[in-house]
C-alpha positions as CSV (number, residue, x, y, z in Angstrom):
1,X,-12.9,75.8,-51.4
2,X,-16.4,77.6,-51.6
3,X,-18.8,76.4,-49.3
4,X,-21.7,76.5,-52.0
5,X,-23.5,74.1,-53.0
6,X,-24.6,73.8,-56.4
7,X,-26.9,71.1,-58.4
8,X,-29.3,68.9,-57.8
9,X,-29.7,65.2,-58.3
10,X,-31.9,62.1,-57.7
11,X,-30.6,59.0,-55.6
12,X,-31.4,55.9,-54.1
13,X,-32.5,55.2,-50.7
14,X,-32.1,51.7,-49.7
15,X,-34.2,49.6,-47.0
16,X,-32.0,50.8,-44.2
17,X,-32.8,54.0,-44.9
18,X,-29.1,54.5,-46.3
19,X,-28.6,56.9,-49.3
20,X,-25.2,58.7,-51.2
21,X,-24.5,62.4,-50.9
22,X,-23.6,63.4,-53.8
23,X,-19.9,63.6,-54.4
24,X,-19.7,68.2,-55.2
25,X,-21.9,68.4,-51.9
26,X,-19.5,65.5,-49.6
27,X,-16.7,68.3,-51.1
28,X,-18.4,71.2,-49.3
29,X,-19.1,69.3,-46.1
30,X,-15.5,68.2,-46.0
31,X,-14.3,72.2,-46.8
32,X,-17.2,72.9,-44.3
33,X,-15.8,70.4,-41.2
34,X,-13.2,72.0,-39.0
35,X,-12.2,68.8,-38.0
36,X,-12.3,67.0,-41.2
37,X,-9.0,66.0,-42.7
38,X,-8.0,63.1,-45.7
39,X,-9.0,59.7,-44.3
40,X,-11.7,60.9,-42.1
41,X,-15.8,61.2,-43.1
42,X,-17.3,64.7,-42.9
43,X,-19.4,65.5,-40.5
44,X,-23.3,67.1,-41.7
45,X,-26.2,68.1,-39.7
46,X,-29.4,67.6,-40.4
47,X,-32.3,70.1,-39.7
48,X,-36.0,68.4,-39.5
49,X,-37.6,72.0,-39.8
50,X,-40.8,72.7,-38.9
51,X,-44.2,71.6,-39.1
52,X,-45.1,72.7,-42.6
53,X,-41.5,71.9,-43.5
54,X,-42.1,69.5,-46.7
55,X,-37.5,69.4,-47.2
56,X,-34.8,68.2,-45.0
57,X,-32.1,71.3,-44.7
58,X,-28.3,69.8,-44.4
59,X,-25.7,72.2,-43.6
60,X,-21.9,72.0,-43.2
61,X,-20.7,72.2,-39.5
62,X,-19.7,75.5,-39.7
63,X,-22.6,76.5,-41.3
64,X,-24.7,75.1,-38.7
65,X,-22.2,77.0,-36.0
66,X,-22.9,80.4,-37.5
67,X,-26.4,80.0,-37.1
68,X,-26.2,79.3,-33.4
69,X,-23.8,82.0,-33.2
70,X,-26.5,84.6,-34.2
71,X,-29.1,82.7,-32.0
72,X,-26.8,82.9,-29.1
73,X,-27.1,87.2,-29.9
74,X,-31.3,87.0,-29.6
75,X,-32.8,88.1,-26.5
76,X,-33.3,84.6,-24.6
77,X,-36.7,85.2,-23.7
78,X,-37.8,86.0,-27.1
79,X,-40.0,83.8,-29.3
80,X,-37.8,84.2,-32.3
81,X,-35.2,82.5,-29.7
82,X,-37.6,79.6,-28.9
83,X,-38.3,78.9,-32.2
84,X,-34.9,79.1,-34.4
85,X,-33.3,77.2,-31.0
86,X,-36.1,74.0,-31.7
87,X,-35.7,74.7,-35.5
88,X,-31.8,75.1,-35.2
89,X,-30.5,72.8,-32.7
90,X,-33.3,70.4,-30.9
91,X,-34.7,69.7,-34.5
92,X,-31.0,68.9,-35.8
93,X,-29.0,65.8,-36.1
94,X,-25.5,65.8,-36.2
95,X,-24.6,62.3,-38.5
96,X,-21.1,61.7,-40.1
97,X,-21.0,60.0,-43.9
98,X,-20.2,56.4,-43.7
99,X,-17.2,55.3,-45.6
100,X,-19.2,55.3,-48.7
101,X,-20.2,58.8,-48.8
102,X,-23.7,58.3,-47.5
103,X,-25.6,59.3,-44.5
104,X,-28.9,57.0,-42.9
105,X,-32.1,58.8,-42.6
106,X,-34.3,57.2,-40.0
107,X,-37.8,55.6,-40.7
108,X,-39.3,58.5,-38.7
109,X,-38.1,60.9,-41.5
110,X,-38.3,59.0,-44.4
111,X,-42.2,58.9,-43.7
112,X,-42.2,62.7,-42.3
113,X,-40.8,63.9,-45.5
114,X,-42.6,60.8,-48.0
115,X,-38.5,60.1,-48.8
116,X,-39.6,56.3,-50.2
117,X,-37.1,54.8,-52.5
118,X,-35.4,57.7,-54.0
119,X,-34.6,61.5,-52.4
120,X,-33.8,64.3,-54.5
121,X,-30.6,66.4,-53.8
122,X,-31.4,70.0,-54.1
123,X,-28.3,72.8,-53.4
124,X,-29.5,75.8,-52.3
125,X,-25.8,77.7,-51.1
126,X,-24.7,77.8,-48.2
127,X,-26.7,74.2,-47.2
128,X,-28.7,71.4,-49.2
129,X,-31.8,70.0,-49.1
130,X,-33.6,66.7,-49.4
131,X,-36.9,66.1,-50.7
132,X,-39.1,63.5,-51.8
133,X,-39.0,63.4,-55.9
134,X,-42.4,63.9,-55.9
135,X,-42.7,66.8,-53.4
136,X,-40.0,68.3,-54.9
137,X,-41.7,68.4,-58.6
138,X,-44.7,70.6,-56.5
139,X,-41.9,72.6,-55.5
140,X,-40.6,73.3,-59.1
141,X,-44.0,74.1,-60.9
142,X,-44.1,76.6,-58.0
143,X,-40.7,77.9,-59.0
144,X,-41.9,77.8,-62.9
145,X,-44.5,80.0,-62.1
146,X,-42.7,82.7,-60.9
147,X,-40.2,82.5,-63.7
148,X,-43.5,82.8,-65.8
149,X,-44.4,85.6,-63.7
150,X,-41.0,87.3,-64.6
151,X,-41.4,87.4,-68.5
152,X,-38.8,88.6,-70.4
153,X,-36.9,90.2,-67.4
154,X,-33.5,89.1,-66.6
155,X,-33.8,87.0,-63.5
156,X,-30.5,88.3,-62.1
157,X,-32.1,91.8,-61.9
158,X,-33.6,90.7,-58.5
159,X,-29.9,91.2,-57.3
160,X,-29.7,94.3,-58.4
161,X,-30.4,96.1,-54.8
162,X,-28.1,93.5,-53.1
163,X,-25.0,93.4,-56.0
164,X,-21.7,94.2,-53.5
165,X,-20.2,96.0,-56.8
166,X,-23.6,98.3,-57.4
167,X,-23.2,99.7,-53.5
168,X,-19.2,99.7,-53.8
169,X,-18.9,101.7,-57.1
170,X,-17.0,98.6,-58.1
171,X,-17.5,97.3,-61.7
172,X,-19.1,93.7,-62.1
């Protein structure tokens, strides 16, 4: 199974702070869980980000292990070390989904991230974010004006110096 996310989607958060992942993304994080298996809940963890972060980032356990893999390869007196270690694993929390597919964000980060009474569900590959609906719409006339920017150009061409097949002489 690909570990990408894809979609987005707008759910409810209840007064315990409860709220449903949605069911694509709970795929992922099961395909994404070394330890998951049929019967058991996958396991997610949570990043806080930081200060100007304005999204929760969720990544699949082995997602989150690859990042602390390359961490572990930084020079441990560094301040790129310092920071991606908070951002990466003192910021993180490590939850499992409940038996009903959903995961409890705390009161603490409900108001940190203005997550009220619905949170938006946003892919964005290899992890997935959630926002407040009505940061998120900031977000997205952001996005539209860069698409605006764009024109008439084929958005995909922004690939073009990264396409695996362009580098390989393999055909698309």
């Amino acid at each position: 199974m690909s570990l990408t996310f894809r979609g987005d989607s707008l759910h409810k958060v209840d007064g315990k702070g409860r709220v449903s992942i949605p069911a694509g993304f709970r795929r992922v994080l099961e395909a994404g869980d070394p330890e998951w298996e049929p019967g058991r809940a996958p396991r997610v963890a949570i990043a806080h980000g930081d200060r100007e972060s304005r999204r929760l980032e969720c990544f699949p356990i082995v997602e989150i292990e690859r990042i602390a893999r390359n961490i572990r390869r930084m020079p441990k007196r560094s301040d790129a070390y310092r920071l991606l270690t908070r951002l990466y694993s003192r910021d993180v929390i490590d939850t499992t989904l409940d038996d009903n597919g959903r995961i409890v964000l705390s009161q603490a980060l409900r108001e940190r991230f203005g997550i009220k009474g619905e949170a938006r569900f946003v892919a964005a590959l290899e992890k997935f974010e959630i926002w407040s609906p009505d940061i998120y719409a900031e977000e997205e006339a952001r996005v539209e004006e860069l698409f605006d920017e764009l024109g008439d150009e084929d958005p995909l061409s922004l690939l073009d110096a990264f396409d695996e097949d362009v580098e390989t002489g393999g055909s698309a």
